[in-house]
C-alpha positions in Angstrom: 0.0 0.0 0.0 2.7 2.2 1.5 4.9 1.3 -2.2 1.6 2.0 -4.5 1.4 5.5 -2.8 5.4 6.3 -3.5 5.0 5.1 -6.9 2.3 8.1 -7.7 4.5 10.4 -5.6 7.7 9.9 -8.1 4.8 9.9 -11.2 3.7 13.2 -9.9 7.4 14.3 -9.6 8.7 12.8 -13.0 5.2 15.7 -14.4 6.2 18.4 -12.8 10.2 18.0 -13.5 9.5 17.6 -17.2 7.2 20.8 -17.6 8.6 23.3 -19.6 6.4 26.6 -18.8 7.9 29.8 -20.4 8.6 32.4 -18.2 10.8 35.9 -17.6 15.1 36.0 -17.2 14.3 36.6 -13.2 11.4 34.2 -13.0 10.8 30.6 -13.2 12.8 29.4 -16.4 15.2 31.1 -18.4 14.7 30.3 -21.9 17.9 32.0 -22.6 19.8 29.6 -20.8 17.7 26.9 -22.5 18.3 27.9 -26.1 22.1 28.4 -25.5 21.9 24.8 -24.1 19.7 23.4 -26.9 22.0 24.6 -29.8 25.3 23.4 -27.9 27.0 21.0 -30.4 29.4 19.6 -27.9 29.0 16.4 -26.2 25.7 15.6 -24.4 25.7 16.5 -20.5 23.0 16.1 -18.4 21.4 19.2 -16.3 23.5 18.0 -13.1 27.0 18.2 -14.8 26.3 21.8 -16.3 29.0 24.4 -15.0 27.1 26.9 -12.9 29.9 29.6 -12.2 27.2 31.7 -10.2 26.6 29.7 -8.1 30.2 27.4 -7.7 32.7 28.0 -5.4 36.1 29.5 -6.0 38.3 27.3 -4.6 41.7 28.0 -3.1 44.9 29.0 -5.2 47.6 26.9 -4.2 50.2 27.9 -6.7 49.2 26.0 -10.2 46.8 24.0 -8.1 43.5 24.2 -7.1 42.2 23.2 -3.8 38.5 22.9 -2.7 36.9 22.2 1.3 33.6 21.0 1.5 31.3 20.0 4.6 27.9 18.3 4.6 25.3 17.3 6.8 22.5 15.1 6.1 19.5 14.2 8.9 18.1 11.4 8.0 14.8 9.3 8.8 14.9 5.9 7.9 12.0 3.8 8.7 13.6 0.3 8.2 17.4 0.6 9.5 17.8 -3.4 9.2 16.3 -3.8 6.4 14.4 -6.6 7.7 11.1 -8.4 6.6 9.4 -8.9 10.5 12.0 -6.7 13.0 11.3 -3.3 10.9 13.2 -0.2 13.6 12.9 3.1 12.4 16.1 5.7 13.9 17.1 9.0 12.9 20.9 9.6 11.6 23.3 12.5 11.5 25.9 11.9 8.8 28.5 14.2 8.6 30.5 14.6 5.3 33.7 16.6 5.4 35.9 16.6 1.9 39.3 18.4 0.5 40.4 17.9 -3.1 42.9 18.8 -5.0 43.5 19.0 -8.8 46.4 20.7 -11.0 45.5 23.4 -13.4 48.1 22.9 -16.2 47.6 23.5 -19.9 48.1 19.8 -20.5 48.5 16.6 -18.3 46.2 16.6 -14.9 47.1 15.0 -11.2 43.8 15.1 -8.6 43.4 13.5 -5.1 40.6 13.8 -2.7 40.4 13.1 1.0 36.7 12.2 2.4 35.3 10.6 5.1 31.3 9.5 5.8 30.3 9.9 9.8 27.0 8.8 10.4 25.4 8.6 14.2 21.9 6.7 14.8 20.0 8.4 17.9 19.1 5.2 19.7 20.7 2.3 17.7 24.7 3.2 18.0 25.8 0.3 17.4 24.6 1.0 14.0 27.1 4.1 13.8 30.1 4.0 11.1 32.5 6.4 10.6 33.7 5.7 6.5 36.6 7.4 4.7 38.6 7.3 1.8 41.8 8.8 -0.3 42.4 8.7 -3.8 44.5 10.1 -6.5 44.3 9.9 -9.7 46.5 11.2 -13.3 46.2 11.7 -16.6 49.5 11.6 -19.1 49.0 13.8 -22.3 51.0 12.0 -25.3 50.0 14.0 -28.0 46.1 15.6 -28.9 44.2 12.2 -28.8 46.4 10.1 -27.1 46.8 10.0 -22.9 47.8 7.8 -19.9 45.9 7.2 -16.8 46.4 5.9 -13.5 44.3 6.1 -9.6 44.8 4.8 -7.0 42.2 4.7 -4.1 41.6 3.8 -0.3 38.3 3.1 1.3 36.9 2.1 4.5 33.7 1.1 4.5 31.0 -0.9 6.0 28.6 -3.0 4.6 24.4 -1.9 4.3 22.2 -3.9 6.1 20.2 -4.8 2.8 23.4 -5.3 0.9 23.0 -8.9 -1.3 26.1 -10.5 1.0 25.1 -8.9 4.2 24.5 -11.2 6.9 21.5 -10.1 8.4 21.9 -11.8 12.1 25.0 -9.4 12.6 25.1 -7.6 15.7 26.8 -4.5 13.7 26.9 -3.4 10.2 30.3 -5.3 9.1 33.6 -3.5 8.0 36.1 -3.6 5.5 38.9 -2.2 3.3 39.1 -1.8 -0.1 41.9 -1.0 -2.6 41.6 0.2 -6.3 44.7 1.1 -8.6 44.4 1.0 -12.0 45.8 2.0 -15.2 45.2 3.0 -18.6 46.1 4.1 -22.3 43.6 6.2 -24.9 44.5 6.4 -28.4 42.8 7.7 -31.5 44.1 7.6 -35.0 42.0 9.2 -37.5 38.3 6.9 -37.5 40.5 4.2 -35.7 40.3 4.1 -31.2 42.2 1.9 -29.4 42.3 1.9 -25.8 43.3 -0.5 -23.0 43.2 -0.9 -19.2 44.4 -3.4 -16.0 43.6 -2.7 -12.8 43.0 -4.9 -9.3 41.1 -4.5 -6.2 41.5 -5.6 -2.6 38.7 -6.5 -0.3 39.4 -7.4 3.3 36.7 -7.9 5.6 36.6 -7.5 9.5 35.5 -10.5 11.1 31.9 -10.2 13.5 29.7 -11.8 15.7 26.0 -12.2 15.8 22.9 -10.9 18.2 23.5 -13.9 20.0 27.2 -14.3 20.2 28.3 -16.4 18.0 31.1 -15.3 15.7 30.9 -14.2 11.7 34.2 -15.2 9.9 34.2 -12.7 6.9 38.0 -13.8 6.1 36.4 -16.0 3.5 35.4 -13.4 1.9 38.7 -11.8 1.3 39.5 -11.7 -2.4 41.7 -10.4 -4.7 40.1 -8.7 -8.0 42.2 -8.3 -11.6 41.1 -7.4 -14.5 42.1 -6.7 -18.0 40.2 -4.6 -20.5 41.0 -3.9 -24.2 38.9 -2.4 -26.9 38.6 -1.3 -30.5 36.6 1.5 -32.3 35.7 2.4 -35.9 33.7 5.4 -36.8 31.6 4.4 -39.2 30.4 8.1 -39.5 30.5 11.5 -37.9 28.2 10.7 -34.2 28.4 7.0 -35.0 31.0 4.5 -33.5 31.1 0.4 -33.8 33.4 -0.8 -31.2 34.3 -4.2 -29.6 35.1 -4.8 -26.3 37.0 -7.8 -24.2 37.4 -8.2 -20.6 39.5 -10.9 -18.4 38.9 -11.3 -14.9 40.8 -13.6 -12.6 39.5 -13.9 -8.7 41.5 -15.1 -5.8 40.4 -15.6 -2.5 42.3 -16.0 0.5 40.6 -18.9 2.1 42.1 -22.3 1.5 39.4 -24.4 2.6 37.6 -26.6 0.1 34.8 -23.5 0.1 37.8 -21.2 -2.2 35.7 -19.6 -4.9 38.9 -19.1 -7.0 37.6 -18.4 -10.6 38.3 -16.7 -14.2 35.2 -14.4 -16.0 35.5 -13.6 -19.5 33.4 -10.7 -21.5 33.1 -10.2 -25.2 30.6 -7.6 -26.7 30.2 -5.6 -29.5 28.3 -2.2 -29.4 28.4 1.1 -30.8 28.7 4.7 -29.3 26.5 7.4 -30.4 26.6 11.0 -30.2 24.0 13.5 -32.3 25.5 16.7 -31.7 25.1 17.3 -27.7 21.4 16.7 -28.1 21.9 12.5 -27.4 24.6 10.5 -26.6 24.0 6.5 -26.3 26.4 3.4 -25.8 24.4 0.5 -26.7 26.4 -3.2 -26.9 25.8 -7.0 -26.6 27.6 -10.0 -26.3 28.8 -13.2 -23.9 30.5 -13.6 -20.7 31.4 -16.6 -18.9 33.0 -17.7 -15.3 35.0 -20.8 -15.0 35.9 -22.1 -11.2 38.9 -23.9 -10.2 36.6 -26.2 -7.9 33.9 -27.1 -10.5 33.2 -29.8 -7.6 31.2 -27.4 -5.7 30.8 -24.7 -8.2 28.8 -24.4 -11.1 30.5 -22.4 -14.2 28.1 -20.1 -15.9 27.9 -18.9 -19.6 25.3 -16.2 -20.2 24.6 -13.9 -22.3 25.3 -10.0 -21.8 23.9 -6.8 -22.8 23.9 -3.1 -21.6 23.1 0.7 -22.6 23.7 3.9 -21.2 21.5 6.9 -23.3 21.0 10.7 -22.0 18.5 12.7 -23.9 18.3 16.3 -23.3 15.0 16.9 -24.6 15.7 20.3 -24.4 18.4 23.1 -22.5 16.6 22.3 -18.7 15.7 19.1 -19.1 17.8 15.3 -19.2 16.6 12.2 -19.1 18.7 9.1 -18.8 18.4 5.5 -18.4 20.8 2.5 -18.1 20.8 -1.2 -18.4 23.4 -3.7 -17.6 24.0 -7.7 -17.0 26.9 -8.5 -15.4 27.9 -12.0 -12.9 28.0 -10.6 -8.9 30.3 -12.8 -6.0 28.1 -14.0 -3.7 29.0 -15.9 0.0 25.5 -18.3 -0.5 26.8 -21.6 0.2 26.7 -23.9 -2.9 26.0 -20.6 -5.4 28.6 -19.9 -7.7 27.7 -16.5 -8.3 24.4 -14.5 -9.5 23.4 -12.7 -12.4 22.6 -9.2 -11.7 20.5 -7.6 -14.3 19.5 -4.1 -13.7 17.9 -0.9 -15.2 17.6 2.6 -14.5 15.4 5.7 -15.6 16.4 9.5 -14.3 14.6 13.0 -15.3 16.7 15.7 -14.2 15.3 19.3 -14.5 16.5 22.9 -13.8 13.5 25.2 -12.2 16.2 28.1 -11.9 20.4 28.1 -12.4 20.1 27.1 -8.5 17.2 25.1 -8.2 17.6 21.5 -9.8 15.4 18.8 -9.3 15.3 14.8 -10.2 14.0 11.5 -10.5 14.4 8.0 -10.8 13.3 4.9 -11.0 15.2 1.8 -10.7 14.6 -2.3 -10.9 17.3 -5.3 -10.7 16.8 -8.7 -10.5 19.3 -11.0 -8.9 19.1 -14.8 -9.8 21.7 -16.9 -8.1 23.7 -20.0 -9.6 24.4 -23.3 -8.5 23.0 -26.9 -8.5 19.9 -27.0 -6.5 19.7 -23.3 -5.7 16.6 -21.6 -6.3 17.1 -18.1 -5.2 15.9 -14.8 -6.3 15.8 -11.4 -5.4 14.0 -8.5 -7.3 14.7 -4.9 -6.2 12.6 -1.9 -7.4 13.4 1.3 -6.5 12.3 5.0 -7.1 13.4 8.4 -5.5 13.4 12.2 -6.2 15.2 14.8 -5.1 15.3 18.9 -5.2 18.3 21.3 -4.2 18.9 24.6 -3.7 21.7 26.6 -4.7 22.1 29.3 -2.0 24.9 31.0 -2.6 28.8 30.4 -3.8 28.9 28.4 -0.6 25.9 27.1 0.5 23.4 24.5 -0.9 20.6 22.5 0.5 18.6 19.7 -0.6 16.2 17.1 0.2 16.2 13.7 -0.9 13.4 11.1 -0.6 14.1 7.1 -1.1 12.5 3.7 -1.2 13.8 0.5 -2.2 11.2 -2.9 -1.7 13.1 -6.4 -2.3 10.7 -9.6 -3.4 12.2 -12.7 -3.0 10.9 -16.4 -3.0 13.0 -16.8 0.1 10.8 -17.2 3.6 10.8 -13.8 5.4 13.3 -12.2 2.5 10.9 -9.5 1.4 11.7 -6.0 2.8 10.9 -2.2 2.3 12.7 0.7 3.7 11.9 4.2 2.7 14.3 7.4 4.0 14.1 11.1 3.8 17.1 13.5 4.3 17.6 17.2 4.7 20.6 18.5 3.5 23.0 21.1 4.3 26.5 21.3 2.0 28.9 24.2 2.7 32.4 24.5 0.0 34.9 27.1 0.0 
């Protein structure tokens, strides 16, 4: 009932987001901005990435770098912290967000790094409280005009959501990990010919727990070891039109010996094409196979399937975006005798700009999560929706409000949940 009553809430919100009423340079749209926007020929950004120099910060000089502060503070209601079918707690939370960043301002080549951290504090559940930060840094290598290097590197602490997929839901506190990324990378274009390739690897180490009732959680076998290999291949076939075909290699190592080791290899071969019309749409669409093999076939089933995705942004016109997304892709998972599952997942967004400081979306999300494995039968189905408006105060001061709901289905006993959360925000920048 609750779900049927937030689905005509984001309705009503995509309707009033996608008007388009004409009005006066100080009132409620500026069709100035909207024509310059409409007859822009560069490539298609949505309403959320458009520079707003009013209303953006300055930033600090620090010689030929830039430096940036920013603060944030979200209270939030959430109505279903567990995320849990029959023990549903509501709490409020203050999460604190304080950032710095850093980024070169060179005529060619670019070095970035950030700092950040994620404090949140539940008002009568603190064992639910998690303080999350990160560092990364990140560089970009100009060759010549259409050929660069990249490389990041990045640092996270984290801790797991209560409805995560792999959460463990008896837990007597949200569970905590690290998680390493570095990767690297080469772009080259040569005339209507792309070429670009890319390796990278990620760490995940998770803290060990224990349950409501004592008993302990041992997380180390989920400790892995992530590498990947990416290359691809472009043509333009015409001006706004590129074929392309992609292959990727994964090999996974976990750090459990036991027979349980989920060691494994995942391949990926698609072919797609990009599309650009002239800043107005821009669309990747692709399809193809993808495949993981296991070392211990024994216990775990290899899976073939096939795979798809695309990523299109519209701007229907100089206020207005819409974008949507679909993907396929095979998801670890700690479910004893599953191999993996197939994630398959979509995603609609209307984003719309009221003023130059009041901007406004949408969305609307499903995925679908079928697990793998002889005699398992599981699946989960997640459908999402959520809208949000900000306000641009100043140079240093926004505010927002944000409004979410996300209801899993499964055919599992007691599986189902639905947890709906509201925030008020406050973000200050220098």
């Amino acid at each position: 009932m609750f779900y049927q009553k937030s689905s005509c809430f984001f309705v009503c919100c995509a309707l009033v987001l996608g008007s388009n009423a004409a009005y006066s340079e100080d009132g409620f749209v500026n069709k100035k901005l909207e024509t310059e926007r409409s007859e822009n020929t560069d490539k298609a950004t949505n309403i959320y990435s458009y520079n707003r120099d009013d209303y953006a910060a300055k930033g600090i000089r620090l010689g030929s770098f830039k430096g940036s502060m920013g603060l944030g503070l979200d209270l939030i209601y959430d109505d279903n912290i567990f995320a849990s079918h029959n023990n549903e707690k509501s709490d409020e939370i203050t999460e604190v967000t304080p950032k710095i960043s850093l980024k070169s301002d060179w005529g060619v080549h670019e070095v970035a790094a950030n700092v950040q951290a994620i404090i949140g504090s539940y008002s009568d559940n603190s064992d639910e409280n998690y303080e999350d930060y990160s560092a990364d840094i990140s560089g970009r290598l100009d060759v010549k005009r259409n050929s660069y290097a990249l490389a990041t590197a990045k640092y996270d602490r984290k801790h797991e959501d209560r409805g995560a997929p792999n959460a463990v839901s008896s837990a007597s506190k949200p569970t905590e990990y690290n998680e390493v990324n570095a990767a690297i990378g080469y772009v080259h274009s040569l005339g209507v010919y792309s070429f670009n390739g890319f390796a990278g690897i990620k760490n995940l180490d998770f803290d060990n727990g224990s349950t409501i009732s004592g008993a302990s959680v041992n997380n180390d076998i989920r400790d892995r070891l992530e590498a990947s290999y990416t290359l691809q291949a472009g043509y333009e076939i015409k001006p706004g039109y590129r074929a392309f075909i992609r292959g990727e290699y994964e090999n996974i190592k976990y750090n459990e010996t036991t027979i349980q080791k989920r060691d494994s290899d995942g391949f990926l071969l698609v072919a797609g094409t990009d599309i650009d019309l002239g800043g107005k749409v821009s669309a990747e669409l692709y399809a193809g196979i993808m495949s993981r093999d296991y070392k211990n076939s024994a216990i775990f089933k290899d899976i073939s399937d096939i795979n798809y995705g695309a990523n299109i942004l519209w701007n229907i016109n100089g206020l207005t975006s819409l974008q949507g997304s679909l993907s396929r892709s095979i998801e670890e998972t700690t479910l004893s005798s599953a191999s993996a599952y197939i994630n398959t997942a979509a995603n609609i967004e209307l984003q719309h700009e009221f003023r130059r400081n009041i901007i406004a979306k949408a969305n609307l999300g499903y995925a679908d999560h079928d697990y793998e494995g002889d005699g398992v039968t599981l699946n989960n189905e997640y459908l999402t929706s959520g809208a949000e408006l900000n306000y641009l105060m100043n140079k240093r001061i926004a505010l927002g409000i944000v409004y979410d709901i996300i209801d899993r289905s499964s055919n599992a006993t007691n599986n189902d949940y639905t947890k709906n959360t509201v925030k008020l925000r406050v973000a200050a920048s220098l």
